[in-house]
N, C-alpha and C positions, 0 to 999 in steps of 0.2 A: 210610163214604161217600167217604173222599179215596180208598183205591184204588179204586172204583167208577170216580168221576168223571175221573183218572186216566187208566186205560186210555180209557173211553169218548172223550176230549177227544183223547189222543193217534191214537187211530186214525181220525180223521176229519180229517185235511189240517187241521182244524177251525182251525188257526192261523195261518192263512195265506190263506183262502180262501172265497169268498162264500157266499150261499143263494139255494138259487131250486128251485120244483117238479120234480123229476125222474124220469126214469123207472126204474118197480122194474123189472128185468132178469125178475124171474118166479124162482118156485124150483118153479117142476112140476120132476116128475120126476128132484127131482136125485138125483143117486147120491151112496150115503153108504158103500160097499164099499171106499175107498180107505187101503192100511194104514200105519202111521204114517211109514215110510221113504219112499214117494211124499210122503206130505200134507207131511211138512217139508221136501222137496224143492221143493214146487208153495210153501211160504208165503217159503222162501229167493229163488225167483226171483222171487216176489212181488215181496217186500222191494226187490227191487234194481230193479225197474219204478217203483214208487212212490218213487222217491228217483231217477230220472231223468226223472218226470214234475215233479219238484220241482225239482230242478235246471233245465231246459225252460223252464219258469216264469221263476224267476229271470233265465234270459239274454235273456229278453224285454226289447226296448228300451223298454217305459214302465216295466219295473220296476229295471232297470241302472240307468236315469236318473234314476227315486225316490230310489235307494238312493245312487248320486251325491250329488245334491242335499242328502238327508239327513247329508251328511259334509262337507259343505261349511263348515260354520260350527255349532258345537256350542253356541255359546247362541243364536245365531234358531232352530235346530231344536226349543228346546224350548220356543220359544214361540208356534210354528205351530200351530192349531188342529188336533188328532190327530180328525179325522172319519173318515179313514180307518181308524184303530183300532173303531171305530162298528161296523163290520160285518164283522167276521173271523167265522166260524161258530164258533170259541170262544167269544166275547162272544157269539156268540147263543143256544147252547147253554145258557153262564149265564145267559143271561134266564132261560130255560126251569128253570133250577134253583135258583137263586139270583141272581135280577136286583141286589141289595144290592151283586152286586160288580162287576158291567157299568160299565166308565168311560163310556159314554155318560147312563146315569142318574146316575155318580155325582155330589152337590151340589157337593162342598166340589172337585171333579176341574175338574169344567165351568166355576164361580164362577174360577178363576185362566186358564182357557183363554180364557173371552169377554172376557176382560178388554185383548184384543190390539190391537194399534194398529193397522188396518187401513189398507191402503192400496198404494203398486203400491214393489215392493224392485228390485232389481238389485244383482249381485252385485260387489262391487269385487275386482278383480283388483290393488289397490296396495295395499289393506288387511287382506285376504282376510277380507271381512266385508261382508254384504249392509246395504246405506244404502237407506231411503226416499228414494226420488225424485220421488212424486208422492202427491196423495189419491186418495181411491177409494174409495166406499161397502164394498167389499169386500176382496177379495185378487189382486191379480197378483203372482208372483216372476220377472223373468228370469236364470237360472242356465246355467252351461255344464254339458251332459246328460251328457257324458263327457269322460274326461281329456283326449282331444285338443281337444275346445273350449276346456276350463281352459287347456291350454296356451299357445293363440295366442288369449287373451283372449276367447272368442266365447260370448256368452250369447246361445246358439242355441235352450235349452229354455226356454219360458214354463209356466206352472202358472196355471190362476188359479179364480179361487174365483167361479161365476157367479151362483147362488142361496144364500144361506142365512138362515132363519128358525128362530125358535126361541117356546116357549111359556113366560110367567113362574109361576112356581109362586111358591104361600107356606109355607114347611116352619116347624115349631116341633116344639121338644121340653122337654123339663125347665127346658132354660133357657136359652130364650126363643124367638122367632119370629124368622126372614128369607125372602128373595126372593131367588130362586136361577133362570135360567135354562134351561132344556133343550133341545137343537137337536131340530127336527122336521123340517128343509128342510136339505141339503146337495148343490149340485150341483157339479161340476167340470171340469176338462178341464186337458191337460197336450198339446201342441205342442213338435214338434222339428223344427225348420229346416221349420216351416210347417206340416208333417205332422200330422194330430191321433194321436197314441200313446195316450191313455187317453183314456174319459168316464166320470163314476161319477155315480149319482143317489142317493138317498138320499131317505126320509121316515117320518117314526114320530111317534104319536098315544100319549100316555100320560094315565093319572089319578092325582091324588094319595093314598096310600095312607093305608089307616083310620091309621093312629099316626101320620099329619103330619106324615113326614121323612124322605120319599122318596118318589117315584112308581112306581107298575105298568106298564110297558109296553101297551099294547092292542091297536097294531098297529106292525111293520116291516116295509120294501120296500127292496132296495136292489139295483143293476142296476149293473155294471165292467164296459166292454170294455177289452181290453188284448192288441190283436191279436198273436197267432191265438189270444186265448185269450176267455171271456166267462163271469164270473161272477155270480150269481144271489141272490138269497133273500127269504124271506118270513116273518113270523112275526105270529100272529094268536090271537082266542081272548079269553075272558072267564068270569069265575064261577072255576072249578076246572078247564075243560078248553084247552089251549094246543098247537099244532101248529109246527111248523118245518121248513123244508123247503132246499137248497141245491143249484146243479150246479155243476161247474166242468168246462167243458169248455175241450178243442183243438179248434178249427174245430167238426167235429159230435161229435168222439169226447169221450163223457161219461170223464174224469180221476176225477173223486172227485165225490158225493154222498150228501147227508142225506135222509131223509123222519121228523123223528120227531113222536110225539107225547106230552102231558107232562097227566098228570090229578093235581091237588091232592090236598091233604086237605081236610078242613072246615075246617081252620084257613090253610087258602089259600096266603098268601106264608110263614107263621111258619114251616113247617115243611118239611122235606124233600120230595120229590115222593111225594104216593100212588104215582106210577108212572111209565116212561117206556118206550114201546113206538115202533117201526119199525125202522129198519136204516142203517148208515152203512158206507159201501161208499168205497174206493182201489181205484179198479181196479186189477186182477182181483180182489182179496178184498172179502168184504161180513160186515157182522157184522151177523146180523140176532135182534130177539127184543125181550126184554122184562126189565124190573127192577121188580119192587116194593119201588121205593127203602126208602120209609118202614119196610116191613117187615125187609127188609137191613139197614138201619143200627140198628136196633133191635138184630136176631140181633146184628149184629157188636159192638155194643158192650156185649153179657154178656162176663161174665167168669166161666166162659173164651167164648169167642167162640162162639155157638149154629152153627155148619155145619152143622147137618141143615136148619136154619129157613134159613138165606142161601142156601144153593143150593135150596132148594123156589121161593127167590123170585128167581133169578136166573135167565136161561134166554135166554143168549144161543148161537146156532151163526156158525162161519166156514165163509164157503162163497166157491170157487172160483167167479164169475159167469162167465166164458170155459168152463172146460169142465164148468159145471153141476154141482158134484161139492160135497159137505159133507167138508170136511175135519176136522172135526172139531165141539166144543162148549167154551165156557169153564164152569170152574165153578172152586170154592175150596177148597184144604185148607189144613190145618193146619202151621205150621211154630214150631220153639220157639228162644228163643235165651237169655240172659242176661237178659233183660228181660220174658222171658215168653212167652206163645202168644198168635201172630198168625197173620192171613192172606192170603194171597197167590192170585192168580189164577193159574189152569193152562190149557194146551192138552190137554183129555181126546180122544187119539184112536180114530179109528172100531174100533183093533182091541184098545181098552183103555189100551195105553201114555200117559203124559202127559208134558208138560213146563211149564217155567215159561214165562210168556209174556214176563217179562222176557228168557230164553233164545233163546225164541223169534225171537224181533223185536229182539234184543239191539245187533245196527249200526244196523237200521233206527231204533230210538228216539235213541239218542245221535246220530245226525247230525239228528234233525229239534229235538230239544231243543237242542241247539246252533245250528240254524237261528233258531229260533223264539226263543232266549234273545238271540240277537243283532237280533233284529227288534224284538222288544219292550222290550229295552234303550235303543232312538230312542224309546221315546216314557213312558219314567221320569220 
Protein backbone atom coordinates (compact mmCIF):
# COMPACT_ATOMS: atom_id res chain seq x y z
CA UNK A 1 0.00 0.00 0.00
CA UNK A 2 3.06 2.61 0.55
CA UNK A 3 3.84 2.62 -3.17
CA UNK A 4 0.20 2.73 -3.95
CA UNK A 5 -0.37 5.69 -1.83
CA UNK A 6 2.95 7.10 -2.96
CA UNK A 7 2.44 7.56 -6.44
CA UNK A 8 -1.31 8.46 -5.85
CA UNK A 9 -0.20 11.46 -3.17
CA UNK A 10 2.71 12.64 -5.37
CA UNK A 11 0.71 13.11 -8.36
CA UNK A 12 -1.87 15.25 -7.13
CA UNK A 13 -0.17 18.84 -6.30
CA UNK A 14 -1.80 16.98 -3.33
CA UNK A 15 0.85 18.90 -1.13
CA UNK A 16 0.60 21.82 -1.58
CA UNK A 17 -2.70 22.63 -2.44
CA UNK A 18 -6.47 22.84 -1.51
CA UNK A 19 -9.98 20.95 -2.43
CA UNK A 20 -12.88 22.01 -3.76
CA UNK A 21 -15.56 20.38 -6.45
CA UNK A 22 -14.19 20.36 -9.90
CA UNK A 23 -14.75 19.89 -13.20
CA UNK A 24 -14.10 16.30 -14.94
CA UNK A 25 -12.60 17.55 -18.35
CA UNK A 26 -14.71 14.34 -19.99
CA UNK A 27 -12.83 11.38 -21.38
CA UNK A 28 -15.33 10.75 -24.58
CA UNK A 29 -13.74 10.01 -27.32
CA UNK A 30 -10.28 9.96 -26.33
CA UNK A 31 -7.76 8.64 -28.38
CA UNK A 32 -5.66 5.90 -27.20
CA UNK A 33 -3.39 5.36 -30.74
CA UNK A 34 -0.45 7.42 -29.40
CA UNK A 35 2.89 5.31 -29.60
CA UNK A 36 5.23 5.43 -26.69
CA UNK A 37 7.96 7.96 -28.27
CA UNK A 38 5.00 10.88 -28.61
CA UNK A 39 3.43 9.67 -25.12
CA UNK A 40 6.91 10.28 -23.27
CA UNK A 41 7.26 13.18 -25.12
CA UNK A 42 3.67 14.74 -24.34
CA UNK A 43 4.37 13.54 -20.14
CA UNK A 44 8.10 15.27 -20.38
CA UNK A 45 6.51 18.50 -21.27
CA UNK A 46 4.05 17.75 -18.98
CA UNK A 47 6.41 17.58 -16.38
CA UNK A 48 7.80 20.78 -16.94
CA UNK A 49 4.21 22.66 -17.14
CA UNK A 50 3.42 21.23 -13.77
CA UNK A 51 6.59 22.51 -12.07
CA UNK A 52 6.09 26.09 -13.53
CA UNK A 53 2.56 25.97 -12.46
CA UNK A 54 4.41 25.23 -9.02
CA UNK A 55 6.72 27.61 -9.18
CA UNK A 56 3.73 30.37 -10.36
CA UNK A 57 2.38 29.63 -7.16
CA UNK A 58 5.26 29.98 -5.09
CA UNK A 59 6.06 33.62 -6.47
CA UNK A 60 2.83 34.64 -5.45
CA UNK A 61 2.97 37.60 -2.86
CA UNK A 62 0.81 35.97 -0.06
CA UNK A 63 2.86 32.83 -0.43
CA UNK A 64 6.62 34.87 -0.66
CA UNK A 65 5.30 36.55 2.37
CA UNK A 66 4.16 33.14 4.15
CA UNK A 67 7.33 31.71 3.44
CA UNK A 68 9.08 34.94 4.70
CA UNK A 69 7.44 35.24 7.80
CA UNK A 70 7.90 31.44 8.30
CA UNK A 71 11.96 32.25 8.47
CA UNK A 72 11.61 34.87 10.35
CA UNK A 73 12.17 33.61 13.92
CA UNK A 74 12.46 29.66 14.08
CA UNK A 75 11.11 29.08 17.66
CA UNK A 76 7.63 31.41 17.18
CA UNK A 77 7.19 29.43 13.88
CA UNK A 78 6.83 26.40 15.72
CA UNK A 79 4.52 27.48 17.90
CA UNK A 80 1.99 29.11 15.68
CA UNK A 81 -1.00 27.22 15.15
CA UNK A 82 -0.08 24.96 11.75
CA UNK A 83 -4.17 25.23 10.46
CA UNK A 84 -2.87 25.77 7.44
CA UNK A 85 -1.34 22.51 7.37
CA UNK A 86 -5.28 21.40 8.11
CA UNK A 87 -6.07 21.44 4.53
CA UNK A 88 -3.29 20.57 1.89
CA UNK A 89 -5.03 17.74 -0.29
CA UNK A 90 -2.47 15.40 1.08
CA UNK A 91 -3.87 15.59 4.66
CA UNK A 92 -7.02 15.16 2.91
CA UNK A 93 -6.44 12.30 0.90
CA UNK A 94 -5.27 10.87 4.26
CA UNK A 95 -8.34 11.30 5.81
CA UNK A 96 -9.87 9.44 3.07
CA UNK A 97 -7.29 6.75 3.88
CA UNK A 98 -5.90 6.75 6.90
CA UNK A 99 -7.32 9.81 8.91
CA UNK A 100 -4.91 8.18 12.14
CA UNK A 101 -2.27 10.34 10.50
CA UNK A 102 -4.06 13.66 9.53
CA UNK A 103 -2.27 16.29 11.98
CA UNK A 104 -5.42 18.12 12.12
CA UNK A 105 -7.09 15.03 14.07
CA UNK A 106 -4.01 14.26 15.52
CA UNK A 107 -4.68 14.26 19.82
CA UNK A 108 -1.35 14.47 21.23
CA UNK A 109 -0.44 17.11 17.71
CA UNK A 110 -3.31 19.51 18.50
CA UNK A 111 -2.96 19.20 22.77
CA UNK A 112 0.61 21.20 22.22
CA UNK A 113 -0.67 23.58 19.28
CA UNK A 114 -3.80 25.03 21.44
CA UNK A 115 -1.86 25.41 24.06
CA UNK A 116 -0.39 28.95 22.39
CA UNK A 117 -0.47 32.09 24.01
CA UNK A 118 -2.61 34.19 22.00
CA UNK A 119 -2.56 37.48 21.34
CA UNK A 120 -1.40 40.39 18.87
CA UNK A 121 3.08 39.74 18.12
CA UNK A 122 5.30 42.17 16.26
CA UNK A 123 8.28 41.60 15.09
CA UNK A 124 11.52 43.15 16.77
CA UNK A 125 13.98 44.18 14.41
CA UNK A 126 16.70 44.71 17.73
CA UNK A 127 16.11 41.26 18.69
CA UNK A 128 15.10 39.61 15.73
CA UNK A 129 12.34 37.86 17.49
CA UNK A 130 8.60 38.57 17.60
CA UNK A 131 7.49 40.09 21.36
CA UNK A 132 3.78 40.24 22.40
CA UNK A 133 2.64 43.53 22.54
CA UNK A 134 -0.69 43.34 23.13
CA UNK A 135 -3.88 40.69 24.23
CA UNK A 136 -6.24 39.40 21.94
CA UNK A 137 -8.75 36.74 22.12
CA UNK A 138 -7.07 35.49 19.09
CA UNK A 139 -3.95 36.01 16.79
CA UNK A 140 -2.45 39.05 15.11
CA UNK A 141 1.34 38.87 13.83
CA UNK A 142 2.85 42.11 12.37
CA UNK A 143 5.92 41.04 10.28
CA UNK A 144 8.02 42.52 7.34
CA UNK A 145 6.43 40.27 4.07
CA UNK A 146 9.70 40.70 2.44
CA UNK A 147 13.41 41.41 2.74
CA UNK A 148 13.19 44.99 1.73
CA UNK A 149 10.66 45.60 4.65
CA UNK A 150 13.05 43.49 7.06
CA UNK A 151 15.56 45.78 5.81
CA UNK A 152 14.29 49.44 6.73
CA UNK A 153 12.52 47.85 9.70
CA UNK A 154 8.75 47.92 8.22
CA UNK A 155 6.25 45.45 9.53
CA UNK A 156 4.14 46.15 6.47
CA UNK A 157 2.61 42.46 6.52
CA UNK A 158 -0.15 41.67 9.38
CA UNK A 159 -1.58 37.89 9.52
CA UNK A 160 -4.10 37.54 11.86
CA UNK A 161 -6.21 34.87 12.91
CA UNK A 162 -10.17 36.03 12.80
CA UNK A 163 -12.31 33.06 13.81
CA UNK A 164 -11.23 30.00 15.52
CA UNK A 165 -13.33 27.30 17.27
CA UNK A 166 -12.79 24.00 18.24
CA UNK A 167 -14.93 20.83 19.66
CA UNK A 168 -13.55 19.08 23.11
CA UNK A 169 -13.38 15.49 22.67
CA UNK A 170 -12.80 12.76 25.70
CA UNK A 171 -10.42 10.11 24.25
CA UNK A 172 -9.31 6.92 26.64
CA UNK A 173 -7.40 4.06 25.97
CA UNK A 174 -5.59 1.18 28.01
CA UNK A 175 -4.36 3.67 30.25
CA UNK A 176 -6.53 6.02 30.86
CA UNK A 177 -8.90 8.78 29.76
CA UNK A 178 -8.31 12.76 28.62
CA UNK A 179 -9.69 15.84 26.91
CA UNK A 180 -8.13 16.74 23.79
CA UNK A 181 -9.24 19.65 21.61
CA UNK A 182 -10.12 19.52 17.83
CA UNK A 183 -10.27 22.76 15.64
CA UNK A 184 -13.60 22.97 13.70
CA UNK A 185 -13.64 26.78 12.89
CA UNK A 186 -10.36 28.43 11.24
CA UNK A 187 -10.60 31.78 9.64
CA UNK A 188 -7.93 34.13 8.30
CA UNK A 189 -6.51 36.87 6.48
CA UNK A 190 -2.87 38.02 5.75
CA UNK A 191 -2.45 42.04 4.61
CA UNK A 192 0.34 43.87 2.96
CA UNK A 193 0.89 47.43 3.00
CA UNK A 194 -3.19 47.35 3.52
CA UNK A 195 -3.83 45.14 0.61
CA UNK A 196 -5.71 41.96 1.63
CA UNK A 197 -3.14 39.02 -0.17
CA UNK A 198 -4.81 35.87 1.34
CA UNK A 199 -8.19 34.74 3.02
CA UNK A 200 -8.60 31.18 4.12
CA UNK A 201 -11.79 29.58 5.79
CA UNK A 202 -11.83 26.52 7.20
CA UNK A 203 -14.49 24.20 9.09
CA UNK A 204 -14.93 20.46 9.91
CA UNK A 205 -17.42 18.37 11.97
CA UNK A 206 -16.03 15.17 13.48
CA UNK A 207 -17.23 12.06 15.87
CA UNK A 208 -15.41 10.18 18.32
CA UNK A 209 -14.46 6.83 17.08
CA UNK A 210 -15.72 3.29 18.49
CA UNK A 211 -12.01 2.52 20.32
CA UNK A 212 -12.05 6.23 22.11
CA UNK A 213 -8.95 7.61 20.94
CA UNK A 214 -9.44 9.38 18.11
CA UNK A 215 -12.11 10.90 16.07
CA UNK A 216 -13.59 10.39 12.32
CA UNK A 217 -13.82 13.06 10.29
CA UNK A 218 -17.52 13.70 9.00
CA UNK A 219 -17.33 16.59 7.23
CA UNK A 220 -14.41 19.32 5.76
CA UNK A 221 -14.86 22.64 3.77
CA UNK A 222 -12.14 24.73 3.26
CA UNK A 223 -11.89 28.00 0.76
CA UNK A 224 -7.84 30.03 0.13
CA UNK A 225 -7.77 32.88 -2.15
CA UNK A 226 -4.30 33.95 -2.82
CA UNK A 227 -4.69 36.10 -5.74
CA UNK A 228 -4.47 35.09 -8.91
CA UNK A 229 -4.79 31.99 -7.49
CA UNK A 230 -8.01 30.20 -5.39
CA UNK A 231 -8.15 26.99 -3.79
CA UNK A 232 -10.87 24.81 -2.82
CA UNK A 233 -12.23 21.60 -1.08
CA UNK A 234 -14.49 19.40 0.40
CA UNK A 235 -14.68 16.21 2.17
CA UNK A 236 -17.92 14.55 3.39
CA UNK A 237 -19.49 11.11 3.84
CA UNK A 238 -20.42 8.59 6.53
CA UNK A 239 -21.02 4.62 7.20
CA UNK A 240 -18.26 3.16 4.68
CA UNK A 241 -18.82 5.68 1.80
CA UNK A 242 -16.52 9.07 1.83
CA UNK A 243 -15.99 11.59 -1.33
CA UNK A 244 -13.32 14.29 -1.74
CA UNK A 245 -13.02 16.75 -4.01
CA UNK A 246 -10.16 19.79 -4.80
CA UNK A 247 -9.45 22.71 -7.56
CA UNK A 248 -6.78 24.81 -7.71
CA UNK A 249 -7.07 27.25 -10.14
CA UNK A 250 -5.08 30.58 -11.88
CA UNK A 251 -7.86 33.11 -12.34
CA UNK A 252 -10.40 30.48 -14.28
CA UNK A 253 -7.76 28.10 -15.51
CA UNK A 254 -8.21 24.89 -13.51
CA UNK A 255 -3.94 24.05 -12.28
CA UNK A 256 -4.60 20.67 -10.67
CA UNK A 257 -7.66 18.92 -9.41
CA UNK A 258 -9.22 15.92 -7.33
CA UNK A 259 -12.59 14.32 -7.58
CA UNK A 260 -12.11 11.16 -5.54
CA UNK A 261 -14.19 8.87 -3.86
CA UNK A 262 -13.25 6.39 -0.91
CA UNK A 263 -15.61 3.03 -0.02
CA UNK A 264 -14.68 1.09 3.42
CA UNK A 265 -14.63 -2.21 4.39
CA UNK A 266 -16.95 -3.38 7.03
CA UNK A 267 -14.48 -2.95 9.48
CA UNK A 268 -14.67 0.87 8.42
CA UNK A 269 -11.57 2.99 9.72
CA UNK A 270 -9.48 -0.43 11.01
CA UNK A 271 -8.60 -1.17 7.62
CA UNK A 272 -7.28 -0.17 4.31
CA UNK A 273 -9.85 1.41 1.94
CA UNK A 274 -12.23 -1.41 0.14
CA UNK A 275 -11.62 1.11 -2.68
CA UNK A 276 -10.87 4.42 -4.08
CA UNK A 277 -12.13 5.59 -7.39
CA UNK A 278 -12.11 9.10 -9.52
CA UNK A 279 -9.25 10.92 -10.94
CA UNK A 280 -6.47 13.36 -9.98
CA UNK A 281 -5.53 15.43 -12.67
CA UNK A 282 -1.91 18.45 -13.00
CA UNK A 283 -2.88 19.85 -15.79
CA UNK A 284 -2.41 18.59 -18.76
CA UNK A 285 -2.19 15.04 -17.28
CA UNK A 286 -5.14 13.26 -15.43
CA UNK A 287 -4.79 9.81 -13.81
CA UNK A 288 -7.94 8.63 -13.77
CA UNK A 289 -9.50 4.94 -12.37
CA UNK A 290 -9.84 2.92 -9.67
CA UNK A 291 -7.90 0.81 -6.79
CA UNK A 292 -9.19 -2.04 -4.82
CA UNK A 293 -7.04 -0.86 -2.08
CA UNK A 294 -7.83 -3.66 0.33
CA UNK A 295 -7.58 -6.12 -2.28
CA UNK A 296 -3.94 -4.79 -3.43
CA UNK A 297 -2.47 -4.77 -0.43
CA UNK A 298 -3.51 -8.12 0.44
CA UNK A 299 -2.03 -9.48 -3.40
CA UNK A 300 1.12 -7.30 -2.39
CA UNK A 301 1.88 -8.49 0.74
CA UNK A 302 2.01 -12.53 -0.34
CA UNK A 303 5.07 -13.71 -0.63
CA UNK A 304 6.06 -13.48 -3.43
CA UNK A 305 4.03 -10.54 -4.23
CA UNK A 306 0.37 -11.96 -6.18
CA UNK A 307 0.73 -9.35 -9.64
CA UNK A 308 -1.88 -11.08 -11.41
CA UNK A 309 -4.30 -10.22 -8.16
CA UNK A 310 -2.79 -6.36 -7.88
CA UNK A 311 -3.18 -5.39 -11.27
CA UNK A 312 -6.88 -7.06 -11.68
CA UNK A 313 -7.39 -4.60 -8.86
CA UNK A 314 -5.45 -1.69 -10.02
CA UNK A 315 -6.67 0.17 -13.00
CA UNK A 316 -5.56 3.44 -13.27
CA UNK A 317 -5.03 5.25 -17.02
CA UNK A 318 -2.83 8.76 -17.74
CA UNK A 319 -4.45 10.66 -20.02
CA UNK A 320 -3.43 14.01 -21.85
CA UNK A 321 -6.76 16.32 -20.79
CA UNK A 322 -5.47 19.23 -23.67
CA UNK A 323 -5.31 17.05 -26.40
CA UNK A 324 -7.80 14.16 -25.16
CA UNK A 325 -5.38 11.37 -25.97
CA UNK A 326 -4.63 8.27 -23.30
CA UNK A 327 -1.16 7.96 -23.07
CA UNK A 328 -0.96 5.33 -21.58
CA UNK A 329 -1.99 2.83 -18.15
CA UNK A 330 -0.18 2.17 -14.82
CA UNK A 331 -0.04 -1.17 -13.80
CA UNK A 332 2.86 -3.40 -11.74
CA UNK A 333 5.72 -5.76 -12.43
CA UNK A 334 7.91 -7.59 -10.79
CA UNK A 335 11.53 -6.49 -9.96
CA UNK A 336 14.18 -8.55 -7.72
CA UNK A 337 17.17 -7.39 -5.81
CA UNK A 338 19.31 -8.76 -2.71
CA UNK A 339 16.42 -8.61 -0.52
CA UNK A 340 13.92 -10.18 -2.74
CA UNK A 341 10.98 -9.62 -5.20
CA UNK A 342 9.23 -6.52 -5.13
CA UNK A 343 7.02 -4.10 -6.99
CA UNK A 344 7.19 -1.17 -8.56
CA UNK A 345 4.79 0.78 -10.65
CA UNK A 346 5.14 1.10 -14.72
CA UNK A 347 3.97 3.53 -17.48
CA UNK A 348 2.42 0.47 -19.82
CA UNK A 349 2.27 2.26 -23.23
CA UNK A 350 -0.51 2.24 -25.92
CA UNK A 351 1.97 0.29 -28.27
CA UNK A 352 3.08 -2.17 -25.41
CA UNK A 353 6.62 -0.63 -24.38
CA UNK A 354 6.72 0.47 -20.53
CA UNK A 355 8.69 2.22 -18.29
CA UNK A 356 9.25 3.03 -14.74
CA UNK A 357 7.25 5.78 -13.46
CA UNK A 358 9.92 6.72 -11.25
CA UNK A 359 11.84 7.14 -14.90
CA UNK A 360 9.09 8.60 -16.00
CA UNK A 361 8.51 11.69 -13.80
CA UNK A 362 12.06 11.15 -12.61
CA UNK A 363 12.93 15.51 -12.31
CA UNK A 364 9.47 16.09 -11.87
CA UNK A 365 9.28 14.03 -8.38
CA UNK A 366 12.49 15.28 -6.89
CA UNK A 367 11.87 18.90 -7.37
CA UNK A 368 8.43 18.66 -5.87
CA UNK A 369 9.68 16.19 -2.85
CA UNK A 370 12.24 18.68 -2.35
CA UNK A 371 9.54 21.29 -2.40
CA UNK A 372 7.33 19.76 -0.27
CA UNK A 373 10.12 18.43 2.18
CA UNK A 374 11.04 21.87 2.67
CA UNK A 375 7.47 23.07 3.34
CA UNK A 376 6.75 20.57 5.68
CA UNK A 377 9.87 20.85 7.54
CA UNK A 378 7.99 24.59 9.08
CA UNK A 379 5.70 22.86 10.63
CA UNK A 380 7.79 19.62 12.36
Amino acid sequence: MKTTLKYLLIFSLVSLIGFNSCDDNGDNDITDDMPSDQAKTEIGNASQDIWDNFMTMMDAEAMSAFMFLMELDPEFDKTIPVFSNMVTPKNLITFATNHQKHKAVNVSYNAKELDFDWGIYEYDFTTNSFVKVGDHDLLIIYFPADQAAFDSGDNNGVFSLTDFDYEEFNFSDEYGSWDEDIPTVVKANMKIDNNEVLNLNYSGSFQLAPEGDHVIPQSLSASLTMSPFSMNMSFSGSNRDYSASVSFKQNSDLIAGADISVRLTNNLWDDEPEKISGYIQLTPLKFDGYVNVYAFENAIDEDPPNFTVMNQNFNVDLIQVDLNAKLGHIEFKSFVDDYGEYAEPVIVYNDGQWELLDDAFADLIKNIDELIGDFEDMFD
